[in-house]
C-alpha positions as CSV (number, residue, x, y, z in Angstrom):
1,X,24.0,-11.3,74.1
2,X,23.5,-11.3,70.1
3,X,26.3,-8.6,68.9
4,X,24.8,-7.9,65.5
5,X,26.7,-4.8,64.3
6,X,23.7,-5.1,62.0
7,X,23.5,-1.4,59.7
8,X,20.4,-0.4,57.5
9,X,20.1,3.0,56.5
10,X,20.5,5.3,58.9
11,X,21.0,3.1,62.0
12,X,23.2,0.5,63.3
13,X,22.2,-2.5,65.6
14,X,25.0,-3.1,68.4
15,X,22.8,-5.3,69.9
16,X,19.8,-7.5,70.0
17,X,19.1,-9.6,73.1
18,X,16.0,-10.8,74.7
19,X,14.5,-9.6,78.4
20,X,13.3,-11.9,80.9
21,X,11.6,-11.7,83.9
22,X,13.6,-11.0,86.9
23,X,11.6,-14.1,88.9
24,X,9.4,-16.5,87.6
25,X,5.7,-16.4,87.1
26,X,3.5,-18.9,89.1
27,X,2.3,-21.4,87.6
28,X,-1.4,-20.2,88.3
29,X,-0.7,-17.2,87.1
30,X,0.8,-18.8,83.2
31,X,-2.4,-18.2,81.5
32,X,-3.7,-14.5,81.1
33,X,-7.4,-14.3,79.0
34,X,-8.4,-11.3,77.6
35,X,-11.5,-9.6,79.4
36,X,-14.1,-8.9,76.9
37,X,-13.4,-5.3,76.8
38,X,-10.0,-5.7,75.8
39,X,-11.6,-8.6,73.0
40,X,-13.1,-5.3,71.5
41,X,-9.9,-4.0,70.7
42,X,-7.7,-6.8,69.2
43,X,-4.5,-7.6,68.8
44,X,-3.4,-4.0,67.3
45,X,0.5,-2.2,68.7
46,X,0.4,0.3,70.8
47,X,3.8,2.8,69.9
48,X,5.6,4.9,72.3
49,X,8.5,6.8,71.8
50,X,10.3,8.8,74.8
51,X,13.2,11.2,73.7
52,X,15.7,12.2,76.7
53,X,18.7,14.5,76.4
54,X,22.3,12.2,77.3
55,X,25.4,12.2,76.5
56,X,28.0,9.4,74.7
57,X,29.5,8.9,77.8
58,X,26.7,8.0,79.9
59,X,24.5,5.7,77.1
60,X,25.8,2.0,77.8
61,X,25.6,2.1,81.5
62,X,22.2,3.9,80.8
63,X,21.3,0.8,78.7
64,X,22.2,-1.9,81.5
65,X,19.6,0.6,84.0
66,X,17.3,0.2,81.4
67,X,18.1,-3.4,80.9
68,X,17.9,-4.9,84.6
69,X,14.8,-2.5,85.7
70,X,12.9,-3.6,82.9
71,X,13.7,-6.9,84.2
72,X,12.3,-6.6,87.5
73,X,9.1,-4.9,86.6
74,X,8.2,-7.5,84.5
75,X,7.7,-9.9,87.2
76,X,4.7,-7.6,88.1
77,X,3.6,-7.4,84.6
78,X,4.3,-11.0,83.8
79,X,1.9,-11.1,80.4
80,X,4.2,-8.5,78.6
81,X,7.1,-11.7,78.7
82,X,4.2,-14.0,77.5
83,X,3.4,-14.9,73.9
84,X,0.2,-14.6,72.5
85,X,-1.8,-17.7,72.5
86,X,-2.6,-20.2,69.3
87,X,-6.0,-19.1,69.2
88,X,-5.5,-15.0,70.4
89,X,-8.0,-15.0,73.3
90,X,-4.7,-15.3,75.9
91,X,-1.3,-14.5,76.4
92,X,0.8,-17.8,77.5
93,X,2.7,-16.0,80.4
94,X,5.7,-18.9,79.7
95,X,8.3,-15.6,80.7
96,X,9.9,-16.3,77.0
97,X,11.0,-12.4,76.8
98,X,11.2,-9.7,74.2
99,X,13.1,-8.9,71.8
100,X,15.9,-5.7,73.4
101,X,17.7,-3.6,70.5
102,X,20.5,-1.0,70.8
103,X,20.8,1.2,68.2
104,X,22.8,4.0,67.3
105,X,21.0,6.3,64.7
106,X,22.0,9.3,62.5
107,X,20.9,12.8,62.6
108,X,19.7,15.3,65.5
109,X,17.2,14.0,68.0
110,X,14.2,15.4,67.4
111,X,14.6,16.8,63.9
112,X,12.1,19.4,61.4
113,X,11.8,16.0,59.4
114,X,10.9,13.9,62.5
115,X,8.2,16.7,63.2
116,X,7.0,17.5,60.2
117,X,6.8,14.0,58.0
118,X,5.8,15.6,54.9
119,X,7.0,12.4,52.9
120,X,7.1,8.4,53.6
121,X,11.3,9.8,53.5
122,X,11.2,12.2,56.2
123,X,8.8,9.2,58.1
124,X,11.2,7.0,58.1
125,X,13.6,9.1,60.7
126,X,10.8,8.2,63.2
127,X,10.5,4.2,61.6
128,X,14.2,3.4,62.4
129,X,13.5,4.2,65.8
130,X,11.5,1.3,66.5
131,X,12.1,-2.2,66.6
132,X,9.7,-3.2,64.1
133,X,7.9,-0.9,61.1
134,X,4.1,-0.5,62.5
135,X,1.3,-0.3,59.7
136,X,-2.0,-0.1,59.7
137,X,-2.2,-3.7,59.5
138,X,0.5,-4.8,62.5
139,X,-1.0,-7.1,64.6
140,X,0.6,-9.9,67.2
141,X,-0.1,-12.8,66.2
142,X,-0.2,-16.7,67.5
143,X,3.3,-17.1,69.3
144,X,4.7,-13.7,69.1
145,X,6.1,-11.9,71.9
146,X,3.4,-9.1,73.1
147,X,6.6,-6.5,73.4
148,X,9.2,-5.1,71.9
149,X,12.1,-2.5,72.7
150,X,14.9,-0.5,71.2
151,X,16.7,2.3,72.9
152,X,18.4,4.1,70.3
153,X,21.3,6.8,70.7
154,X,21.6,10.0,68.4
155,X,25.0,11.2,67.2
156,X,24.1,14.4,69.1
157,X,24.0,11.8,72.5
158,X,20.2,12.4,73.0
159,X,18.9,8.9,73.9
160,X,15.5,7.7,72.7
161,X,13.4,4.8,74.0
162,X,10.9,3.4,71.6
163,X,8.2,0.2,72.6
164,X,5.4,-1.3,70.9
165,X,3.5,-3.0,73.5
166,X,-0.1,-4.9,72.7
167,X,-3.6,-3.2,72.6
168,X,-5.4,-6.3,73.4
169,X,-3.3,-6.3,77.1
170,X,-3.0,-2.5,77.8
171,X,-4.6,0.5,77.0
172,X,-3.2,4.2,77.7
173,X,-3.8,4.0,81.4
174,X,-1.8,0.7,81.9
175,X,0.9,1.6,79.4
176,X,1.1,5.1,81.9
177,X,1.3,2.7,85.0
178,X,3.6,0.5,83.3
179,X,6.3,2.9,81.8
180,X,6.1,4.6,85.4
181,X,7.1,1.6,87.1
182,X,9.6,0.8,85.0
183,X,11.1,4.3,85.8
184,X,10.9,3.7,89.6
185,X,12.3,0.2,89.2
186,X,15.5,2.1,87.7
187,X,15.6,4.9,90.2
188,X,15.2,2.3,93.2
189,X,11.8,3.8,94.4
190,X,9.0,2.4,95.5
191,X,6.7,6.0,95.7
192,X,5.8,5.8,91.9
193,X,5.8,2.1,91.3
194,X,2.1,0.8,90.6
195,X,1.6,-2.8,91.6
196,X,-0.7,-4.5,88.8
197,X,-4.2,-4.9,89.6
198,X,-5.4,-8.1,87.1
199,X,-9.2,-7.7,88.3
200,X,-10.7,-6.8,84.8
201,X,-10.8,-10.4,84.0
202,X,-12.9,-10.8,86.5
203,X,-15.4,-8.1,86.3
204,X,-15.7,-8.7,82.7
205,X,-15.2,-12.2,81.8
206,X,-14.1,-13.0,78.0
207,X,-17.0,-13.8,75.8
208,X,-17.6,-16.5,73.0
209,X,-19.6,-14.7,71.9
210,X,-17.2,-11.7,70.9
211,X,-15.3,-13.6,70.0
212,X,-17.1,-15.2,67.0
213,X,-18.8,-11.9,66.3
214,X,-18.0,-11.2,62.7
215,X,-20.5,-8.0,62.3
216,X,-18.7,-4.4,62.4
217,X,-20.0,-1.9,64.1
218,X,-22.9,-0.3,62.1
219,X,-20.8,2.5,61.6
220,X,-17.0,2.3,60.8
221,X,-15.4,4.1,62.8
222,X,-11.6,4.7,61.2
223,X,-10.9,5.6,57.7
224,X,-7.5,4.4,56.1
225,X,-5.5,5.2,52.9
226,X,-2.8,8.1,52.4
227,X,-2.7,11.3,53.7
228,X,-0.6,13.8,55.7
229,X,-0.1,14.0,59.5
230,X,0.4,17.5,60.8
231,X,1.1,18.3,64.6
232,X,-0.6,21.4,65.9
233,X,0.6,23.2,69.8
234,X,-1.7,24.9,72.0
235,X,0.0,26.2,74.5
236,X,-1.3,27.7,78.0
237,X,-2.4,31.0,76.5
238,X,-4.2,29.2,73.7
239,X,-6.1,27.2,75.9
240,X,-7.5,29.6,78.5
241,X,-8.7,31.7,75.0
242,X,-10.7,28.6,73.5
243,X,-11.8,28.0,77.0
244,X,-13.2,31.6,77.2
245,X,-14.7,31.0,73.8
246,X,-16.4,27.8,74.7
247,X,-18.6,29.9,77.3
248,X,-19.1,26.4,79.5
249,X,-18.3,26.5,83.6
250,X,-15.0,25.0,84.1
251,X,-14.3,23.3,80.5
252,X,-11.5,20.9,80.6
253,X,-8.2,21.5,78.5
254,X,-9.4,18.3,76.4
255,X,-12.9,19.2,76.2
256,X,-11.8,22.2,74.2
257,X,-9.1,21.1,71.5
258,X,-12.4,15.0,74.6
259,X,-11.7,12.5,77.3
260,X,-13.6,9.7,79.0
261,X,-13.3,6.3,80.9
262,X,-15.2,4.8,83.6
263,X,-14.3,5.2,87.1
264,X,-11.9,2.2,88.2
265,X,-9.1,1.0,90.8
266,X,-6.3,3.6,89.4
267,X,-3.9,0.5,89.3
268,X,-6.9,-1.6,87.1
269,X,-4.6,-3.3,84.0
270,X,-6.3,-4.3,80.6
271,X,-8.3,-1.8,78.1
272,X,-10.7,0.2,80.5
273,X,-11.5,2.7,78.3
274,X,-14.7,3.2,76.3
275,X,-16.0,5.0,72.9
276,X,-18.4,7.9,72.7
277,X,-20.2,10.0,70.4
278,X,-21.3,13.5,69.7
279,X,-23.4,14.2,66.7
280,X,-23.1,17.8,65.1
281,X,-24.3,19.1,61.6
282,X,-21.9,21.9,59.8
283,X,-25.3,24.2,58.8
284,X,-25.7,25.2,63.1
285,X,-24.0,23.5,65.3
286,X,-20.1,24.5,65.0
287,X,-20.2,27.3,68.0
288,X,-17.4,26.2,70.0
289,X,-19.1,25.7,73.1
290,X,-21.9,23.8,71.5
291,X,-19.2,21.4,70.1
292,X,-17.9,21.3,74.2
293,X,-21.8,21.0,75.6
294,X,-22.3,17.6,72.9
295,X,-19.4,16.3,74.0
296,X,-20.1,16.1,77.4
297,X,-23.4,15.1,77.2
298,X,-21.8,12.6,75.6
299,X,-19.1,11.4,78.2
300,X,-22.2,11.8,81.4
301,X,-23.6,8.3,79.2
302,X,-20.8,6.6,80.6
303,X,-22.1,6.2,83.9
304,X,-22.8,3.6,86.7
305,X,-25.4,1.5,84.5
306,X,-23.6,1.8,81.3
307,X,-20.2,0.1,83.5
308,X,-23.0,-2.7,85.2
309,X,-24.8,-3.3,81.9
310,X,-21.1,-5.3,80.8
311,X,-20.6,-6.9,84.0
312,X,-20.4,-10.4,84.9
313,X,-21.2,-13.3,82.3
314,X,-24.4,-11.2,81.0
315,X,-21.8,-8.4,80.1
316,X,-21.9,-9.1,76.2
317,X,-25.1,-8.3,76.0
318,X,-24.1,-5.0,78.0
319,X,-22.0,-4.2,75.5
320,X,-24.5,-4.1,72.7
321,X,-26.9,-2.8,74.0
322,X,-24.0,0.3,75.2
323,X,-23.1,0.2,71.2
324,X,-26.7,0.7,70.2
325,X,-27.1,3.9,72.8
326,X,-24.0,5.1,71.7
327,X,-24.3,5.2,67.9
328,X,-28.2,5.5,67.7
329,X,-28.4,9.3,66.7
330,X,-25.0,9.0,64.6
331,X,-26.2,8.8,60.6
332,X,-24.7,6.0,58.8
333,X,-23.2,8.8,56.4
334,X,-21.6,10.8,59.4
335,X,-18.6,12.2,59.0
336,X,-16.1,10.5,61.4
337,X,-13.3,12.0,63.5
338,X,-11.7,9.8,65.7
339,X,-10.3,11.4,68.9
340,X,-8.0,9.7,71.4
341,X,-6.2,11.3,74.4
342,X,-3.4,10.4,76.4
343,X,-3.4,13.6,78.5
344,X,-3.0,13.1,82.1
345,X,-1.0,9.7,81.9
346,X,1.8,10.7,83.7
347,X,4.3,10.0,81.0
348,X,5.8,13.4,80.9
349,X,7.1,12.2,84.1
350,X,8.8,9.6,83.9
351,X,11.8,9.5,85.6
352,X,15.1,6.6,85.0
353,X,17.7,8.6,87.3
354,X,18.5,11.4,83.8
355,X,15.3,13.5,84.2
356,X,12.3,13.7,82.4
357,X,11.3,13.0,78.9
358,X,11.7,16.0,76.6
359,X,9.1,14.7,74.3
360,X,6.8,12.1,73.2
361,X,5.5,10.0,70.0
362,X,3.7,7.5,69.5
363,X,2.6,7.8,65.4
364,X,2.3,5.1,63.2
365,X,5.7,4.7,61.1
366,X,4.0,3.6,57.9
367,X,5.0,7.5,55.9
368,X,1.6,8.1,54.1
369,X,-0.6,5.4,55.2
370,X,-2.4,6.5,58.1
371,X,-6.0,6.9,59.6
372,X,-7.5,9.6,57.6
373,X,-9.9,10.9,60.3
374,X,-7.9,10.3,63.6
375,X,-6.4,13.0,66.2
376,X,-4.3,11.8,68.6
377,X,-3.9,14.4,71.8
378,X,-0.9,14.2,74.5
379,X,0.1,17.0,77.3
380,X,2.7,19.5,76.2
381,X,6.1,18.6,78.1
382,X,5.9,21.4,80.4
383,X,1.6,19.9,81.4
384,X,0.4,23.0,80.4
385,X,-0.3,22.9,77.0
386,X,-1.5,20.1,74.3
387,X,-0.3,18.8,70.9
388,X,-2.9,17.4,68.4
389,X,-1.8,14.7,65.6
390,X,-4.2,15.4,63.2
């Protein structure tokens, strides 16, 4: 172990080690190649930050749980102890590790400034909790580890766990499945644990052709430069009113603050997730259940022939021709707002042996450079409500 004692402002590193695999990967196993879909995503972080309630006491032997679980899940999801490959189309699963920080940080655990991030300032209480500051322009390049960890501890004794995980390997669903297992690794149960399923490459076999592709998408979807998050609650009561305002049979909580993916294996790893789009003007069409009624017309597109159109080694031409459908009635001036959820991952309830997280964040850390159209939407921590990053 690296004993650092390393202190920057606002946080001390008492450690910084690496993670390996509990048992080797096989050798046929050593090379892991993107699918296409997860081609269309690239080598972008994926943040996550859990917050649990602790106590000094408990922290380092909560740290060596932490430590030897992680171990032993990774020899199910090998790629995560892999660096990416020279040319980015692969992870070389060579079970090289990740970096593993401890940290001690200042301040309460979930503070007004933590919530509110009115300032690049009061965003940096949230940047020190991760290993690495994540921009807009983070990526994981040739030879990089794919992961990174740091648990950090709070003065108060509240215990936060922070990742950055790659895009181009996992998507919302896997990093649910993974963070699960993880948990059930540490708690010495085998109920919750999901046991990777690698069939994606498979079923949609990288492309050259994607690869080389230098074209954007005819319309750009994500809009940078600086501007102000702001978190917004709708709790249970909330809900049920927008629902009855919506006036559409059995409207999902998303639906009513968006949510789609094919239908695969539940334990399916890589990025199976897809974009739609719903085309409103501002003179007639803002009715709340109208907005609900586009929407899922939108979502019924992603059906049976849209998933076969990208299958096999035809699938790139799938994929256009599911970009064309889905952007044709979009006007190249549109308005863009970008909505992602991660409501009904299961992260809420994850479970190391100290109960369940008592919230969830997984913002950006770069103060006021952030996507300027994107809403991010997660589960309350009791499941019954939702908060929206906007």
């Amino acid at each position: 172990m690296q004993k650092t004692m390393k202190t920057t402002e606002g946080k001390q590193i008492i450690s910084n080690e690496r993670v390996y695999p509990s048992f080797p990967t096989p050798q046929n196993l050593q090379t892991y190649k993107f699918s296409m879909l997860d081609q269309t995503v690239g080598p972008s972080p994926i943040p996550l930050i859990l917050f649990f309630p602790g106590d000094a006491e408990s922290f380092e032997a909560r740290v060596r749980l932490l430590k030897d679980s992680l171990s032993l899940v990774l020899s199910r999801f090998f790629p995560l102890a892999g660096r990416m490959s020279e040319d980015g189309q692969s992870i070389d699963c060579n079970d090289q590790g990740f970096p593993f920080i401890v940290a001690k940080v200042e301040g309460k655990m979930i503070s007004d400034s933590m919530i509110k991030r009115n300032s690049p300032s009061e965003a940096s209480v949230v940047t020190r909790l991760y290993p690495c500051e994540i921009t807009l322009s983070t990526q994981f390049g040739p030879g990089e580890s794919v992961a990174m960890f740091q648990v950090n501890q709070f003065e108060c004794g509240g215990m936060a766990i922070a990742m950055v995980l790659c895009h181009e390997f996992m998507d919302g669903i896997t990093t649910g499945h993974f963070v699960r297992s993880w948990a059930a690794a540490a708690r010495v149960s085998s109920n919750e644990s999901v046991c990777p399923n690698y069939l994606a490459q498979s079923l949609f076999p990288q492309n050259e052709e994607m690869k080389l592709q230098k074209s954007l998408p005819r319309v750009s979807i994500l809009k940078d430069g600086k501007s102000v998050v702001r978190r917004f609650v709708f709790d249970s009561s909330a809900i049920n009113i927008l629902k009855e305002k919506s006036l559409v049979e059995h409207p999902s909580r998303v639906e009513v603050v968006k949510r789609a993916r094919p239908q695969f294996a539940s334990d399916l790893v890589g990025n199976i997730s897809t974009t739609v789009a719903a085309a409103c003007t501002n003179q007639h069409e803002t009715e709340l259940g109208h907005l609900v009624r586009k929407i899922r017309g939108s979502v019924s597109m992603i059906d049976g022939d849209y998933v076969a159109r990208m299958l096999g080694d035809q699938g790139f031409l799938g994929y256009l021709k599911n970009r064309e459908n889905t952007w044709g009635e979009i006007p190249n001036d549109a308005d863009l707002l970008f909505i992602v959820s991660w409501c009904n991952l299961g992260i809420f309830k994850v479970d190391f042996g100290w109960g369940n997280p008592i919230w969830i964040d997984r913002c950006f850390t770069s103060g006021d450079l952030f996507y300027m159209n994107g809403v991010w939407l997660v589960e309350t921590s009791n499941g019954d409500g939702i908060e929206a990053w906007v």
